[in-house]
C-alpha positions, 0 to 999 in steps of 0.5 A: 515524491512531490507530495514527501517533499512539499510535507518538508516545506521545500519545493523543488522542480522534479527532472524527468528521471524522478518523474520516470522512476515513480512511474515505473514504482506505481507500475510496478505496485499496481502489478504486484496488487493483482498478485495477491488474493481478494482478502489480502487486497480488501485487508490493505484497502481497509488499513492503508487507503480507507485508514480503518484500524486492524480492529475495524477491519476484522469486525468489518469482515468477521475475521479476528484482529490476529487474522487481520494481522496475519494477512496484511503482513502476508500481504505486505512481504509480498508486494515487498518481492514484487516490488 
């Protein structure tokens, strides 16, 4: 949230319940990961954290680019209903 808001070019002083509400968001993300199977997290790691392209990441792991594409939606649809 802080960093959204510093990207805006405003700042502003978060209240305890903003601070509360990302605290439960990342629990709750974390908690929902540990749900998905190793593929699935190895694929988000890849394209979110690492920033590699569904291409990379399907060269990377010697799986086509569809596949890749199959399991980070899979993946994507639920932590959405874990979250």
């Amino acid at each position: 949230m802080v960093e959204f808001i510093q990207c805006l070019g405003r700042k502003r002083v978060q209240d305890k319940k903003d601070t509360d509400e990302h605290w439960l968001q990342e629990i709750a993300l974390k908690e929902a990961i540990k749900k998905l199977n190793n593929r699935e997290k190895l694929v988000l790691d890849l394209r979110f954290y690492k920033g590699r392209t569904q291409i990379e990441v399907a060269d990377e792991i010697g799986i086509s680019q569809a596949q890749v594409s199959r399991l980070e939606k899979s993946a994507l649809k639920q932590l959405r209903k874990y979250v």
